[in-house]
C-alpha positions as CSV (number, residue, x, y, z in Angstrom):
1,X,145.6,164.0,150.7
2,X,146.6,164.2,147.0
3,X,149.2,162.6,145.3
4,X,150.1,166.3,144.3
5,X,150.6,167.7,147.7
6,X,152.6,164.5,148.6
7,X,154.9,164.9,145.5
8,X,154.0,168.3,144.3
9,X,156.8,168.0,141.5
10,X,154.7,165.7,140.1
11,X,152.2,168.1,138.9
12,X,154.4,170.8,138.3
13,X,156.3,168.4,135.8
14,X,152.7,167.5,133.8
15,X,151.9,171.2,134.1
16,X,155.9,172.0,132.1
17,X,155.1,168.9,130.0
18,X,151.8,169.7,128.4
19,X,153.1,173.2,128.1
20,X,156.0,171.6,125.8
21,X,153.2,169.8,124.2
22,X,151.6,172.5,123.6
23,X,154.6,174.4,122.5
24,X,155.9,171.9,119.9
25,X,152.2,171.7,118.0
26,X,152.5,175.7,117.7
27,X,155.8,175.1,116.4
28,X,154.7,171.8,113.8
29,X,152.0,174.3,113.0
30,X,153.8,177.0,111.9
31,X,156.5,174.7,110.1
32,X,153.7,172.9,108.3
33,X,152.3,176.6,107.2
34,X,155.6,177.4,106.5
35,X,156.4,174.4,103.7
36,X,152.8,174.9,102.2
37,X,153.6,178.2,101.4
38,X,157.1,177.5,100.0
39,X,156.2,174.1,98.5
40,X,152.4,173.8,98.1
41,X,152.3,170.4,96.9
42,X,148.8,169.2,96.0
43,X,150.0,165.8,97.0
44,X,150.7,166.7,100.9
45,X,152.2,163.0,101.9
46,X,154.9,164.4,99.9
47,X,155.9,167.2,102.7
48,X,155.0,165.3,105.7
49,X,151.5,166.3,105.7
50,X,149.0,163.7,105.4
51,X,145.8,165.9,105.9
52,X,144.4,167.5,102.5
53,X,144.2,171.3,103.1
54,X,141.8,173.5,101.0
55,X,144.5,174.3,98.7
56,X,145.6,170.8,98.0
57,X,142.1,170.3,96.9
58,X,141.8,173.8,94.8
59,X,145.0,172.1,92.9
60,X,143.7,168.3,92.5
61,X,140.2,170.0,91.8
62,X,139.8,172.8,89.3
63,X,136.7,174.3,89.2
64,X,136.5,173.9,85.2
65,X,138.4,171.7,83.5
66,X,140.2,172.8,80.3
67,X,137.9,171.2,78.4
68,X,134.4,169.3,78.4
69,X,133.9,166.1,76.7
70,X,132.2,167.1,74.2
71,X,134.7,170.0,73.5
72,X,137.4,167.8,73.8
73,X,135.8,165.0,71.3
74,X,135.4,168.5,69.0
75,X,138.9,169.7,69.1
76,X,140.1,165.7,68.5
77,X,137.7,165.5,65.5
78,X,138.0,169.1,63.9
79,X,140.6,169.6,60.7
80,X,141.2,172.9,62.1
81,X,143.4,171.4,65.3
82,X,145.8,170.0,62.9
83,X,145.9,173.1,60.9
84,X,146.6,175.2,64.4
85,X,149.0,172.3,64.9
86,X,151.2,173.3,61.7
87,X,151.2,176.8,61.6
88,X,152.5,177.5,65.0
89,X,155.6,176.0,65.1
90,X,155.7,177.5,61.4
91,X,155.0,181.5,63.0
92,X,157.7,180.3,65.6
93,X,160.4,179.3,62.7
94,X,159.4,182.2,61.0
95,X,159.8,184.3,64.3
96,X,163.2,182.9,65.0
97,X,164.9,183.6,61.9
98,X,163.3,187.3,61.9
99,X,164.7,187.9,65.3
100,X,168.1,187.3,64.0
101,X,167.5,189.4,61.0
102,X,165.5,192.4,62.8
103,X,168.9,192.4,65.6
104,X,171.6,192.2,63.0
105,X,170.2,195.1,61.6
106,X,169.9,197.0,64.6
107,X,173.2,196.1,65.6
108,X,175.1,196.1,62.4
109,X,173.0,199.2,60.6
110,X,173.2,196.6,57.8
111,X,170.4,194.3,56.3
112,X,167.5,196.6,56.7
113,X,165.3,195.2,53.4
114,X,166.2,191.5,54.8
115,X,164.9,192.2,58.0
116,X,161.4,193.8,56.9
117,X,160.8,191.4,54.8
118,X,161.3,188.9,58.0
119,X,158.7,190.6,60.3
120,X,156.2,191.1,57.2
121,X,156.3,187.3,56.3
122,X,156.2,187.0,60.6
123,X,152.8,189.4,60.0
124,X,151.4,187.7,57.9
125,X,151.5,184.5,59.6
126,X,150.6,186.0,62.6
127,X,147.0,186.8,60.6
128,X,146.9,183.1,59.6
129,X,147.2,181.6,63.2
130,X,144.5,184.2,64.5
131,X,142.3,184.1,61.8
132,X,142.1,179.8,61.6
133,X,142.5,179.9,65.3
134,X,139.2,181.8,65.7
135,X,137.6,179.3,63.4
136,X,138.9,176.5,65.6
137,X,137.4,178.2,68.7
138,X,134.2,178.5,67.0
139,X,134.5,174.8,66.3
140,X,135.7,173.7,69.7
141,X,133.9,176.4,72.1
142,X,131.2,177.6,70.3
143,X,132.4,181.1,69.9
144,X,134.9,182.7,67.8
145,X,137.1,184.6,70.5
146,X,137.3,184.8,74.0
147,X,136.2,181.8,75.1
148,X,136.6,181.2,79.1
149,X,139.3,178.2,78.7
150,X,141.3,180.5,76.8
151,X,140.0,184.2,77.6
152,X,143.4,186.1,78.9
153,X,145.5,184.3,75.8
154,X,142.9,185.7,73.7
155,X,143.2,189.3,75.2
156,X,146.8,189.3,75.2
157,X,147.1,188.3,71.7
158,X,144.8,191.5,70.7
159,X,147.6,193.3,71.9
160,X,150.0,191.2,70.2
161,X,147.6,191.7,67.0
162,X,148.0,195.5,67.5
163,X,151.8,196.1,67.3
164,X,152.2,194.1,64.7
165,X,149.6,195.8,62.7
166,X,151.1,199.5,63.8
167,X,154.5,197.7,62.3
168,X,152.6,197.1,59.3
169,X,151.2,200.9,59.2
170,X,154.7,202.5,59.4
171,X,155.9,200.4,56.8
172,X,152.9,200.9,53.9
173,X,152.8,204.6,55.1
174,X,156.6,205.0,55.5
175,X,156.2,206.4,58.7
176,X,159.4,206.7,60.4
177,X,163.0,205.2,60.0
178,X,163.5,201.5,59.3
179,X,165.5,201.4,62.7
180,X,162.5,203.1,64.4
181,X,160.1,200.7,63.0
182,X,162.1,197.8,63.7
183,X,162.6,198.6,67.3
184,X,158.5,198.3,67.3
185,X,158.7,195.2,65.3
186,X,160.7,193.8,68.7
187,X,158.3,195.2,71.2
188,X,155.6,192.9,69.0
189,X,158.1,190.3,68.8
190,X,158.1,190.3,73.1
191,X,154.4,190.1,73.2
192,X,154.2,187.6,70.8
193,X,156.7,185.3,73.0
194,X,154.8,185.8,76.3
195,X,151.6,184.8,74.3
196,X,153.3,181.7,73.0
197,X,154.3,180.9,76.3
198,X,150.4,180.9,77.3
199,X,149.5,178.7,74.8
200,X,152.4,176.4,75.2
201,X,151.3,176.3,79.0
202,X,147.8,175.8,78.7
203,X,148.8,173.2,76.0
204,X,150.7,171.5,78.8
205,X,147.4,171.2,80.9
206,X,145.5,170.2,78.7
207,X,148.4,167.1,78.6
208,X,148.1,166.6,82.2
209,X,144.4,167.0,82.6
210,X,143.5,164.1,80.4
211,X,144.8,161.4,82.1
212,X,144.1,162.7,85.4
213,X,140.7,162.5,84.7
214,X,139.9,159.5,82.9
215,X,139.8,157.3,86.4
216,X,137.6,159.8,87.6
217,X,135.2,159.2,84.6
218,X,135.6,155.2,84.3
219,X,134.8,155.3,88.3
């Protein structure tokens, strides 16, 4: 005879325990779904999580880095980095003080010739950066726009490109009132910052991705 039939609370109490088992993995599952979706930290020790899910390696493992070597040694070596490297934070000076103008204006009625001027000089910059920045591309990349590292900041600033240049139309062809042409002048002035803000960000990772890499390569 069994040991289960002479004590059959014994089984029935491994039966209720594996079911609680069973229960509390379901549950450490989900929670563990749960925290990658809210905090999906490629580093999963961090959470609790030892075991390196496909998305922790997606985010320790682009598929492409930022830059090659040799595009890399390019961009360090090329004048034109430098000259990127001035005239952005210049456009972004330039941009500041404009925005002040450009809303005084709108907000005061007063100032109008002050403020033109400001998103002209802003214009004109703007035709600077994009015009050395697709020589640095060519340098760096190979190709003057639309290279894959930076392909959507390239798209987005042809739409950046265009409002400023419909600004500059309604001002050479006096099309409209200045208040009218200034409220454009913003709209150009919001795509511009959204664009800086891809730049800035892939800027940032290009930061990170350096030293994350060189082990890799000395290994």
């Amino acid at each position: 005879m069994s040991s289960s039939a002479i004590h059959p609370s014994g089984g029935q109490n491994r039966h209720h325990a594996s079911g609680q088992k069973s229960s509390r993995g379901l549950v450490d599952r989900g929670f563990g779904a749960l925290l990658d979706a809210v905090a999906p930290c490629p580093w999963t020790a961090h959470t609790g999580d030892h075991r390196l899910t496909r998305r922790s390696l997606r985010a320790v493992q682009p598929s492409r880095p930022l830059y090659t070597a040799e595009e890399r040694q390019r961009r360090d070596s090329t004048v034109w980095t430098l000259v990127q490297g001035i005239l952005a934070p210049v456009q972004f000076i330039a941009f500041g003080i404009s925005l002040v103008l450009v809303v005084n204006y709108l907000w005061t009625g007063e100032g109008a010739g002050a403020a033109t001027l400001s998103v002209l000089i802003k214009t004109a910059l703007l035709y600077t950066i994009m015009v050395t920045g697709a020589v640095w591309e060519k340098v760096v990349f190979g190709r003057f726009l639309f290279a894959p590292a930076f392909f959507w900041e390239d798209v987005f600033s042809m739409l950046v490109l265009a409002l400023h240049t419909a600004y500059l139309a309604m001002v050479l062809l006096n099309i409209g009132t200045p208040r009218e042409q200034l409220i454009l002048a913003l709209a150009a002035y919001a795509t511009y910052v959204v664009n800086a803000a891809q730049f800035i960000w892939k800027l940032r990772m290009a930061r990170l991705e350096a030293p994350a890499r060189s082990p890799m390569v000395a290994a």
